[in-house]
C-alpha positions in Angstrom: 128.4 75.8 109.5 127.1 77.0 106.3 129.8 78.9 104.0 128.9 82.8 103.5 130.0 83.9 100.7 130.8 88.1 99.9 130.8 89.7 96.6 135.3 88.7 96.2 134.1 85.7 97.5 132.0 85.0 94.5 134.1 86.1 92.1 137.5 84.6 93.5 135.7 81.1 93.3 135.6 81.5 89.7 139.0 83.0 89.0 140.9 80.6 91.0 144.2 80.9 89.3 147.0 82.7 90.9 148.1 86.2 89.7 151.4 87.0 88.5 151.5 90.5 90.3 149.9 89.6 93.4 151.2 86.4 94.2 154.4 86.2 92.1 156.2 83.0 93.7 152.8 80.8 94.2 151.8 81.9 90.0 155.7 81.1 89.1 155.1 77.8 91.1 152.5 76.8 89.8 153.2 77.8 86.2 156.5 75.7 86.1 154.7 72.6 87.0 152.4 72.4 84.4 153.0 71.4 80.7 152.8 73.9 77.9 150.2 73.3 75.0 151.0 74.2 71.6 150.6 74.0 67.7 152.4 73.6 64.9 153.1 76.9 63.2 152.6 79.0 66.4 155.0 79.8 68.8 152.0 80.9 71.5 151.3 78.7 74.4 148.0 77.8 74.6 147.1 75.7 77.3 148.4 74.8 80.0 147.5 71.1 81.0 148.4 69.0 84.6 150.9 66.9 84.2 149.0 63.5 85.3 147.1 64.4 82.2 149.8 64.5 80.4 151.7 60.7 81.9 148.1 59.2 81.1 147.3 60.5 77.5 148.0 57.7 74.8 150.2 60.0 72.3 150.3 59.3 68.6 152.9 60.0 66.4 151.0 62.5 65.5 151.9 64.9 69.1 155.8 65.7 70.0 155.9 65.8 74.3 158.8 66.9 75.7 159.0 65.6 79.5 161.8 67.7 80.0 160.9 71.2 78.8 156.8 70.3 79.9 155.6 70.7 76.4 153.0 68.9 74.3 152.9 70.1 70.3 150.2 69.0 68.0 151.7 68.2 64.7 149.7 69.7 61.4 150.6 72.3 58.8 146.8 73.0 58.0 144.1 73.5 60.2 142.1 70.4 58.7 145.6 68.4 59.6 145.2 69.2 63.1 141.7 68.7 63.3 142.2 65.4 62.1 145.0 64.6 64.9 142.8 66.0 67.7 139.5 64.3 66.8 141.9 60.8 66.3 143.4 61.3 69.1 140.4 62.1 71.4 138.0 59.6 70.1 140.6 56.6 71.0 141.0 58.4 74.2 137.0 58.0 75.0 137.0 54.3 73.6 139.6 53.9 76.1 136.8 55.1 79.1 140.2 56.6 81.4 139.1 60.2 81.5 135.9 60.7 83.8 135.6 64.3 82.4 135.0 62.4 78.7 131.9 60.8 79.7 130.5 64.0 79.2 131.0 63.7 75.4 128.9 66.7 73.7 130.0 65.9 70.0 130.4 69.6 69.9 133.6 71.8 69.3 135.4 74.7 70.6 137.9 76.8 68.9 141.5 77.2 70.0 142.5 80.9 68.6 146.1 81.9 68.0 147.6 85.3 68.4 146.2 87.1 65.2 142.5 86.0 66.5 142.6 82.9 63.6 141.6 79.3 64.5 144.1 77.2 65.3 142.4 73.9 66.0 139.1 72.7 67.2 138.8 70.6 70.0 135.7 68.2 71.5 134.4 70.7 74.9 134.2 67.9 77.1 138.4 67.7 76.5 138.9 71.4 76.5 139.6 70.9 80.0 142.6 68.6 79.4 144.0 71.2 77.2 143.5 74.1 79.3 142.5 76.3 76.5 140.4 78.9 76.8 136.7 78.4 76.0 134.5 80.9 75.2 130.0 81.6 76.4 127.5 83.7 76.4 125.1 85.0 79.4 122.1 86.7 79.0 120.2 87.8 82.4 116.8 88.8 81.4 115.2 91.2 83.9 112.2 93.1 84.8 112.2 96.7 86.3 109.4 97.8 88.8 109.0 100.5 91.3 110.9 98.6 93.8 113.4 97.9 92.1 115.1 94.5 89.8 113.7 91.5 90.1 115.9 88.9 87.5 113.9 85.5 85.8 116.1 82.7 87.4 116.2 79.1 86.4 117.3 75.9 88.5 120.1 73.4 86.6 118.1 70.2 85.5 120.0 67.4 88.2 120.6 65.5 85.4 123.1 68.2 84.0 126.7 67.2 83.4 127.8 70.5 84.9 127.0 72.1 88.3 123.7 69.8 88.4 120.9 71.5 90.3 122.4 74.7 91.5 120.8 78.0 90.0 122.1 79.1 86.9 121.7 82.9 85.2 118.3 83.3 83.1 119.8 81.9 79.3 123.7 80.7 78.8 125.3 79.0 77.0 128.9 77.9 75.1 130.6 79.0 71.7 130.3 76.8 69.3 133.0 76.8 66.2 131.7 78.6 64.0 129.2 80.7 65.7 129.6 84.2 66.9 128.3 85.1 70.2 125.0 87.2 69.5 123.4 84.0 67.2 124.3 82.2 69.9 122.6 83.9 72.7 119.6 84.0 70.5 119.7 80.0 69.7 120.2 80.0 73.7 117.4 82.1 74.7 115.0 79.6 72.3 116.1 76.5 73.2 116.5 77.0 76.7 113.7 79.6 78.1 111.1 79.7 75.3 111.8 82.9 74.4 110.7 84.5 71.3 113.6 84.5 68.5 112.7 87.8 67.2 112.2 89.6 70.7 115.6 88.8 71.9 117.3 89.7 68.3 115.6 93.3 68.8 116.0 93.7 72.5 119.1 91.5 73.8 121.9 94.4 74.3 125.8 93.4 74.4 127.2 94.5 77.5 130.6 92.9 77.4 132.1 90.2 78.7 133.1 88.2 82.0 136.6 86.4 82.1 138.5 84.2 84.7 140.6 81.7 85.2 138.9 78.5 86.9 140.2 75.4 88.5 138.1 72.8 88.2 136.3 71.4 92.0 134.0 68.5 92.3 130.7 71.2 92.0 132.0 71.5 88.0 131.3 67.4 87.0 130.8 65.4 90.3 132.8 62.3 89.8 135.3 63.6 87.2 139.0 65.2 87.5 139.5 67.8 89.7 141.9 70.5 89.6 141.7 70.9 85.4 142.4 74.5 84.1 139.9 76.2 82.5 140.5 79.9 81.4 137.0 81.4 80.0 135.2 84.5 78.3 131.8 85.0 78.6 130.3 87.7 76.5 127.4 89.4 78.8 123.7 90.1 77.4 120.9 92.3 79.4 117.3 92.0 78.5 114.5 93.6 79.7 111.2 91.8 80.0 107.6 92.5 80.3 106.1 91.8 83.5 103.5 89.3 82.3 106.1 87.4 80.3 107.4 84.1 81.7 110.2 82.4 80.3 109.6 78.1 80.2 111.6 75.6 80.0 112.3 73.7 76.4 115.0 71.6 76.6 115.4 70.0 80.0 118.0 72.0 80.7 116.3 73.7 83.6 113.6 72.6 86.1 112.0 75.7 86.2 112.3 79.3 86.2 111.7 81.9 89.3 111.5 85.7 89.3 113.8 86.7 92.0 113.9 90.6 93.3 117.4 91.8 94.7 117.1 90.7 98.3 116.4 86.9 97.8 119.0 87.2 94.7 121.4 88.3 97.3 120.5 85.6 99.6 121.2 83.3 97.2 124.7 84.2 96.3 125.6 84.5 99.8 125.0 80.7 100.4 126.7 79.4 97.4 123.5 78.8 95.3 124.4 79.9 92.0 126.9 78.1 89.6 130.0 79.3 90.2 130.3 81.7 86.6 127.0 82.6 86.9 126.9 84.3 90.2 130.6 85.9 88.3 127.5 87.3 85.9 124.9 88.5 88.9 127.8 90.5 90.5 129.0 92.0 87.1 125.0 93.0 86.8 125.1 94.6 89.8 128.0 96.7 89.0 127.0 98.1 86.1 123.3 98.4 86.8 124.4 100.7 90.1 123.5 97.9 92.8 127.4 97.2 93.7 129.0 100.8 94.3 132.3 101.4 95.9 130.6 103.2 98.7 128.8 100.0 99.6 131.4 97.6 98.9 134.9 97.8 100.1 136.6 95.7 97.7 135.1 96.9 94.7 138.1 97.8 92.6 139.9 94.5 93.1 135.9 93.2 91.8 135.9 94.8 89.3 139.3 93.8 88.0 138.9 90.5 88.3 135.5 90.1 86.8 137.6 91.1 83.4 140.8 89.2 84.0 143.7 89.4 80.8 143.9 85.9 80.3 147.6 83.8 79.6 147.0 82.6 76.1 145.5 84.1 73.0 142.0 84.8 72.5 139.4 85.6 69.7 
């Protein structure tokens, strides 16, 4: 029988990682077991990573791991030090073909932020996972009103997509970059992935905050790569109204096409598990603030809205 999914549903298959205050033995559990990641110079954890990643890395000299206080440091007194250790590190780790989730190589980085919002270290996205660090995105649903209500421009994942292949994704989305701040990236997004005119969304693409959650990776995020990976994220949100007569295209084989769905068959979709897992996390967060998810209507709309803005464990920017 066919899983149903509610609005908590959605959201709690994103954020997927225990709560301290809720569940206080199962977080404190779970938390012991893992390894802590650090750096040198900062006395934050980081990450936390599983610790049959951990057995199966191929440390340098350049890491300290303590097996018995479950802590892996990355040695560097400069940021370009550390760099220079991860990238080493990572790239012998891919020649060495153990990690499935490395086949997805982007030869793109992410930046690890410390406590006072300053870069840390920059690791490959593919590995982020193996770290546990938290990773940072941007969503952008572009909508168009009418008399009847929303109706949202909704593309289908390419199959040949390392991440949640074929499953319906929000209309333009995309990951951070080092380097990049969020609204250039949205606008880079929009281009390459929907056709969308550069100066249109730069006028008329509105910051509406931000999404974040604490995943554990299932076999939907990368069929045929590790499972259970931690994967703390902040997406920052974007709205943007459309024309009726504009049609966004796809440009980079990122999507198969793109659909204009009103509320009802949007709703459909979510309750059968359609969407990719932090997009549908974005539809519900549209809802909310666009009035469509009230707490009249929806009986678990505090808890929601709580989690759709979780405080993360480790620093972030």
């Amino acid at each position: 029988m066919a899983t149903t999914y509610t609005n908590l549903d959605l959201v709690k298959q994103c954020d997927k990682f225990p709560y301290a205050q809720t569940e206080p033995e199962t977080y404190a559990r779970e938390v012991s077991a893992f390894y802590k990641f650090y750096v040198q110079g900062c006395s934050s954890v980081l990450g936390f990573m599983l610790p049959s990643i951990v057995q199966d890395v191929q440390w340098s000299s350049a890491w300290k791991v303590d097996h018995q206080r479950k802590t892996v440091l990355l040695c560097g007194a400069t940021l370009r030090e550390r760099d220079e250790n991860m990238a080493q590190t990572l790239a012998a780790e891919r020649q060495r073909s153990h990690f499935k989730v490395l086949t997805g190589w982007r030869d793109e980085l992410y930046p690890v932020y410390g406590p006072d919002h300053d870069v840390l270290v920059n690791v490959e996205r593919a590995a982020s996972p193996l770290f546990g660090v938290v990773t940072y995105g941007v969503q952008m649903t572009a909508y168009v009103k009418t008399d009847s209500g929303f109706q949202v421009w909704v593309p289908r994942r390419a199959a040949t997509k390392q991440t949640y292949p074929g499953m319906l994704d929000n209309t333009v989305g995309g990951g951070i970059s080092s380097g990049d701040a969020p609204f250039a990236s949205v606008v880079r997004e929009a281009v390459e992935e929907a056709s969308f005119p550069a100066d249109y969304v730069a006028r008329n693409a509105r910051c509406c905050g931000f999404v974040s959650y604490f995943d554990v990776r299932d076999q939907r995020a990368a069929p045929g790569t590790e499972t259970g990976l931690l994967q703390p994220e902040c997406m920052y949100v974007y709205d943007l109204e459309v024309p009726p007569d504009f049609v966004p295209r796809p440009n980079d084989n990122e999507a198969e096409d793109f659909r204009l769905l009103g509320l009802p068959e949007l709703r459909a979709a979510l309750r059968n598990g359609e969407f990719k897992t932090n997009c549908a996390l974005v539809l519900v967060d549209f809802f909310v603030r666009h009035g469509i998810v009230t707490p009249e209507a929806e009986r678990d709309y505090v808890e929601i809205v709580a989690r759709l803005h979780r405080r993360l464990e480790f620093p972030c920017a």
